[in-house]
C-alpha positions in Angstrom: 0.0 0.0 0.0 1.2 3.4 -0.6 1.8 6.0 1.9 1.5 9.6 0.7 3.2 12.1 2.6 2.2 15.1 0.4 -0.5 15.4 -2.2 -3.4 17.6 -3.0 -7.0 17.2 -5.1 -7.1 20.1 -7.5 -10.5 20.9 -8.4 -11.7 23.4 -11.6 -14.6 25.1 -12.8 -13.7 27.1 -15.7 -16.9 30.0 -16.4 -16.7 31.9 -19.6 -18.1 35.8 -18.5 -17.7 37.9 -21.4 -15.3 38.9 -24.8 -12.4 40.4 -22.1 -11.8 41.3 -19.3 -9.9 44.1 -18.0 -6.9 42.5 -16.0 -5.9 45.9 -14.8 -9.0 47.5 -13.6 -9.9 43.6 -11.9 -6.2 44.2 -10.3 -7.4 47.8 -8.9 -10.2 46.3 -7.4 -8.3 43.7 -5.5 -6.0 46.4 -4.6 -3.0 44.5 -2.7 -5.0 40.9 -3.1 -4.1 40.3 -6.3 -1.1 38.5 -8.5 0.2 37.6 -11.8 1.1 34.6 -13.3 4.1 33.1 -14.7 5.1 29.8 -16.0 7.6 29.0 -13.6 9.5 25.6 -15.2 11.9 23.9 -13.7 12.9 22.1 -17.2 14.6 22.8 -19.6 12.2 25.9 -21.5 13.0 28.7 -23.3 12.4 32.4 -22.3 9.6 33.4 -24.7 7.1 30.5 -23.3 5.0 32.8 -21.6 1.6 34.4 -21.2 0.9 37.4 -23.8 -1.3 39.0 -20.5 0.1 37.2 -17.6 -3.2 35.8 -15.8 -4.8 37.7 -12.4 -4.5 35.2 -9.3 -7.1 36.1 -6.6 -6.9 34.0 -3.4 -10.5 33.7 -1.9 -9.1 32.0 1.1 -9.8 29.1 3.0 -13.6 27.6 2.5 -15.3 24.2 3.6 -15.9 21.8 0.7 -18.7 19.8 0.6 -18.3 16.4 -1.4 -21.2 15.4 -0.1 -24.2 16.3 2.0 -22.6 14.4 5.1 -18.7 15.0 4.3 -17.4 18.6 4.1 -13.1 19.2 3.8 -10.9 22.4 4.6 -10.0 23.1 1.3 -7.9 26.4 0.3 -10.3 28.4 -3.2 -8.4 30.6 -5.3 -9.7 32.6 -8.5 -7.7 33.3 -11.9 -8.8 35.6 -14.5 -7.4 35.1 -18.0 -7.4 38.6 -20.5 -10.1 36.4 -22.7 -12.6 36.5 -20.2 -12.8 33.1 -18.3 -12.6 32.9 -14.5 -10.7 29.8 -13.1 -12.4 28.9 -9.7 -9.8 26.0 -8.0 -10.5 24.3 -5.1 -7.3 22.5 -3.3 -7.8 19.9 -0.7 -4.7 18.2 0.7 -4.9 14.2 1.0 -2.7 11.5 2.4 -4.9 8.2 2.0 -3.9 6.6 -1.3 -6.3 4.0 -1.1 -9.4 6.4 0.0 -8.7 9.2 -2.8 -8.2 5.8 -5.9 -12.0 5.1 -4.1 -13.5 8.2 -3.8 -11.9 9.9 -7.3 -15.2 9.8 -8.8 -16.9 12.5 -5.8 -14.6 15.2 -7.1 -15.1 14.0 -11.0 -18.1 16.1 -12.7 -19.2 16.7 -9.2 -22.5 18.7 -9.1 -22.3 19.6 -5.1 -19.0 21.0 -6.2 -19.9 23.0 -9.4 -23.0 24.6 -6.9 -20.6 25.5 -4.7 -18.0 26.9 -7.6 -21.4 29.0 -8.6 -21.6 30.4 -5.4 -18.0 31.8 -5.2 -18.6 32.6 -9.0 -21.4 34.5 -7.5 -19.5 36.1 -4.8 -17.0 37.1 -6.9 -19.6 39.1 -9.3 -19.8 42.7 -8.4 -16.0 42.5 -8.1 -15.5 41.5 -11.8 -18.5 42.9 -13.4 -16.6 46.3 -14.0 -13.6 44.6 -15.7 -16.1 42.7 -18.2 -16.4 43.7 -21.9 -19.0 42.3 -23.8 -20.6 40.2 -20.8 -22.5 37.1 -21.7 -25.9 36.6 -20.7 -25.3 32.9 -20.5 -22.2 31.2 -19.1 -21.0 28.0 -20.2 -18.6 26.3 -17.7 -16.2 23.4 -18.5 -14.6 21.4 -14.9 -11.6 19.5 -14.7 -10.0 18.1 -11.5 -5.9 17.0 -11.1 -4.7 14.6 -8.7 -1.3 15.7 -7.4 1.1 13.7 -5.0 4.2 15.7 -4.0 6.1 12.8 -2.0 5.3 9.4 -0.8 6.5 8.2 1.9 9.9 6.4 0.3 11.3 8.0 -2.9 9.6 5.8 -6.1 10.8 5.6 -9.6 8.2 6.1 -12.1 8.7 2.7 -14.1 8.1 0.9 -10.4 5.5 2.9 -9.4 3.2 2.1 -12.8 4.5 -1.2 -12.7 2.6 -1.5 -9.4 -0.1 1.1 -9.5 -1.2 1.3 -12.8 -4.4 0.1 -12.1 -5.0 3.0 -9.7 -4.2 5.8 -11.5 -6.1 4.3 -14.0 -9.2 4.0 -12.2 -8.1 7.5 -10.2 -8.5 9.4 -13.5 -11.3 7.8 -15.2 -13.7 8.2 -11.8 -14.1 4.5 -11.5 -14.2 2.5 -8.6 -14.6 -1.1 -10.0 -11.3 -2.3 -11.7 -10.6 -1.4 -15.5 -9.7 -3.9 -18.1 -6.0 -4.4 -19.1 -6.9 -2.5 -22.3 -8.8 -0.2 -20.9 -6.0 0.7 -18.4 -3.6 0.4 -21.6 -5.9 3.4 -23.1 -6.0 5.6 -20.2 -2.7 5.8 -19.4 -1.7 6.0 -23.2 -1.4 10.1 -23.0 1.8 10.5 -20.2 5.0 12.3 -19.6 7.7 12.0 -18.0 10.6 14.5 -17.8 12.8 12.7 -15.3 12.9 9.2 -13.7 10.8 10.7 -11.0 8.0 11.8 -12.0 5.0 11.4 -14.2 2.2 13.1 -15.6 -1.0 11.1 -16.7 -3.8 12.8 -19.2 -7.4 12.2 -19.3 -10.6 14.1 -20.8 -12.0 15.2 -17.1 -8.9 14.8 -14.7 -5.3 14.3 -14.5 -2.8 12.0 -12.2 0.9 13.9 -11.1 3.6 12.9 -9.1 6.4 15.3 -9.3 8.6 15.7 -6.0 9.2 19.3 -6.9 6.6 20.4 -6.6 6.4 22.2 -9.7 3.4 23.9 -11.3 4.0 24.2 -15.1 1.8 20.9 -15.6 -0.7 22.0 -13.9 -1.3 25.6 -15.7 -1.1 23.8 -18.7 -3.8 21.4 -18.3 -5.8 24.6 -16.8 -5.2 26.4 -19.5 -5.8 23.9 -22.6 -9.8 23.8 -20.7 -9.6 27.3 -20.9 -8.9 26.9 -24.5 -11.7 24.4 -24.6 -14.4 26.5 -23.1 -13.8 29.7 -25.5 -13.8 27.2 -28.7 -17.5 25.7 -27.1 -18.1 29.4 -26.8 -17.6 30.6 -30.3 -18.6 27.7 -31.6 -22.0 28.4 -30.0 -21.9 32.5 -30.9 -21.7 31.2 -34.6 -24.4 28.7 -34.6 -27.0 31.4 -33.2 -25.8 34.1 -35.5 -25.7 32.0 -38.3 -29.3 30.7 -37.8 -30.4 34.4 -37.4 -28.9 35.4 -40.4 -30.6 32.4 -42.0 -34.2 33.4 -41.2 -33.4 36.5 -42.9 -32.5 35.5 -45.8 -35.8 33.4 -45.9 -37.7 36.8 -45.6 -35.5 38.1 -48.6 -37.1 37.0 -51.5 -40.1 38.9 -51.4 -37.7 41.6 -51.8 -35.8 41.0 -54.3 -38.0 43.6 -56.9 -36.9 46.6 -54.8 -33.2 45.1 -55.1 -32.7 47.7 -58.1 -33.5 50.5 -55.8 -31.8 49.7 -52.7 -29.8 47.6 -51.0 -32.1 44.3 -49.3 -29.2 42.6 -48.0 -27.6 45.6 -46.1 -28.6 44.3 -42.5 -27.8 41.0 -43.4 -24.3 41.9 -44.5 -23.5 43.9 -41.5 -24.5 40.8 -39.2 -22.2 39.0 -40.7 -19.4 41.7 -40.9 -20.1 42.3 -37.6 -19.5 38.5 -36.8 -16.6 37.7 -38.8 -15.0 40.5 -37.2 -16.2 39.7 -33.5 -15.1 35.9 -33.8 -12.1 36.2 -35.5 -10.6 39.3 -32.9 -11.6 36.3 -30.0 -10.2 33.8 -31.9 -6.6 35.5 -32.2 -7.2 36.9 -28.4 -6.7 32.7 -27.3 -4.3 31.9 -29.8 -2.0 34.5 -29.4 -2.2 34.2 -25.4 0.3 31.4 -25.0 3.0 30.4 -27.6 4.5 27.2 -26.9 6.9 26.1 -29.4 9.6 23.1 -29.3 9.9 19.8 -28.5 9.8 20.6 -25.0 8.1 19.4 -21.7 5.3 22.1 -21.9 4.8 21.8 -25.2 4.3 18.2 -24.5 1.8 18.0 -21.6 -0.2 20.7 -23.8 -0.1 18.7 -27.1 -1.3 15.1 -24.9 -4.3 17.3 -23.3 -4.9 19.3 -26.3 -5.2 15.6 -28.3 -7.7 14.2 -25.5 -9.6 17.5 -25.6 -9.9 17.5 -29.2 -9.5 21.2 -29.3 -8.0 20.8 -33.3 -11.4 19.5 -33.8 -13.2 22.6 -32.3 -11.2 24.6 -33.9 -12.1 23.4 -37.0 -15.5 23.3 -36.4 -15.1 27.1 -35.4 -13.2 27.7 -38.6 -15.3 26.2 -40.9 -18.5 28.0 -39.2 -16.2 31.1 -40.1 -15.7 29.9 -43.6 -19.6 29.9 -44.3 -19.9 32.8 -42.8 -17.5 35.0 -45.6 -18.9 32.6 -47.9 -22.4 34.1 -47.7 -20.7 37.1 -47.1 -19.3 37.2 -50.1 -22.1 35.7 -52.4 -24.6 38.8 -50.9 -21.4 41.6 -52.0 -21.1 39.6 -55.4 -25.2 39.6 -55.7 -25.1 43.4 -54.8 -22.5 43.8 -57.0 -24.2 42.5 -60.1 -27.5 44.5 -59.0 -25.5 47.9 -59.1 -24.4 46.7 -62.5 -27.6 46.2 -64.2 -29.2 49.5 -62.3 -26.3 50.8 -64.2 -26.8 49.6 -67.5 -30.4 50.1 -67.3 -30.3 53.6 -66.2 -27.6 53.8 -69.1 -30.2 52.2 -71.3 -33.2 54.6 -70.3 -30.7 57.8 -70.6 -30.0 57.0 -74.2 -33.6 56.2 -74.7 -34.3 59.9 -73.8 -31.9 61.4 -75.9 -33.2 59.3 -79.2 -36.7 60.5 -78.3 -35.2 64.6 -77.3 -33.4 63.9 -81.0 -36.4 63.2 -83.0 -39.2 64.9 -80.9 -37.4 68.1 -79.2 -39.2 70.3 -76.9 -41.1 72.9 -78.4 
């Protein structure tokens, strides 16, 4: 049995609030409470892999967690705000029972006493943010993710011993299960790891991760907080587009009826600006969370973000984002071209009718 001498039960709800938000006015607010955040590696990484707009830590403070109606833990609740506009709600709760945590994994999994209670402090937390918001959403989508972290065991372990005895564990650990997996199934969760040196190991799955690294270090872990950031605005514009496309649809539905005053004036004008209006919006976002973190190399960052990024399937999103995108200029541009060609034959006929009149002022002039 292992014996943990240090670990802790990292627990996210991710909320996307709005386009941005102000990290320097939130920072005024929090006046002496507040603090950036840097990729602190202690591996090998180059100076550039950093935030573009370092994220805004706000510690909340020690709060009781409830895991359940009858069990409630000390746990420590901290806040980060990322310049895109998602607020990072994390609830850390230390642990030493190996066994009990492998058993109980699936209480802090997709928990929904713990999202209420993430809600709440969202809630709290409010009429500090809301005058740091820019372009507030009226509804807030939320993506959750929870890490399990051991610092030390009791005796120092080599990674290739420890999965060789415990690979069942943090199979089960990270997957929420309490009933033993399958070999393969085992084989498939533990597929997306890393390790950097003989010491330590990082583990990927689609709602939680496993860690053991006797540094201590942190670099893992704001990359697996950040890649569900990622997630979260890519669900967000991906569900912008599908209302604004369908809106534009109906109007152009209730175009036809039109189309004989399309020689006098313009009938797709507010359906053009809509769409301007959205390619512009979505694609400022878009480069807003691509251009926030640069990670570039072969390198252990790079690394735990491409595993999660693979199990979050945020190159799929992305091209479900682009491709919305793509329909969008499409129309876009089929509307100019249509406009295009009407200005064109308003010219030609007005051409038309002009030397008309001249013919008829040549052979019948004014008396």
């Amino acid at each position: 049995m292992l014996n943990v001498k240090q670990g802790k039960i990292l627990i996210y709800h991710l909320f996307d609030l709005a386009d941005m938000i102000d990290l320097e006015k939130l920072r005024h607010s929090w006046a002496g409470r507040s603090s950036n955040i840097r990729l602190v590696s202690r591996r090998s990484s180059p100076y550039y892999m950093q935030f573009e707009r370092e994220p805004l830590l706000l510690p909340l403070g020690q709060r009781d967690l409830m895991l359940k109606p009858d069990r409630y833990l000390s746990s420590e609740v901290r806040a980060k705000a990322f310049d895109f506009g998602v607020i990072s709600i994390c609830w850390e709760v230390a642990f030493e029972d190996w066994g009990q945590v492998v058993q109980e994994a699936e209480l802090y999994i997709d928990s929904a006493h713990i999202e209420a209670q993430s809600r709440r402090v969202l809630d709290d937390l409010m009429p500090a943010l809301k005058g740091s918001l820019d372009g507030a959403y009226p509804k807030i989508l939320m993506e959750d993710y929870t890490i399990f972290y051991v610092i030390n065991f009791a005796e120092t372990i080599q990674v290739e011993q420890f999965l060789a005895n415990s690979a069942h564990d943090i199979a089960s650990m990270i997957r929420g299960e309490t009933k033993a997996l399958s070999a393969s199934e085992q084989a498939n969760a533990l597929e997306q790891r890393v390790s950097y040196f003989e010491d330590d190991l990082v583990v990927m799955s689609w709602s939680a991760s496993f860690i053991y690294d006797p540094e201590g270090s942190s670099e893992h872990v704001d990359m697996l907080e950040f890649a569900n950031a990622e997630l979260l605005e890519l669900r967000s514009y991906d569900q912008i587009l599908d209302q604004q496309l369908s809106e534009i649809y109906d109007d152009l539905e209730q175009l036809p009826g039109k189309r004989l005053l399309g020689l006098v004036r313009n009938p797709y004008q507010q359906t053009t600006q809509k769409l301007l209006s959205l390619l512009i919006d979505v694609s400022e976002l878009t480069d807003r969370i691509e251009n926030s973190l640069k990670i570039i190399g072969d390198l252990y960052c790079a690394r735990i973000y491409r595993g999660i990024s693979l199990i979050l399937h945020l190159q799929e999103w992305q091209g479900r984002v682009d491709g919305k995108l793509d329909n969008a200029r499409q129309i876009y541009e089929t509307l100019n071209s249509e406009l295009t060609d009407r200005r064109s034959t308003l010219l030609e006929v007005t051409i038309v009718i002009l030397i008309v009149i001249e013919i008829l002022l040549f052979f019948f002039p004014p008396h």
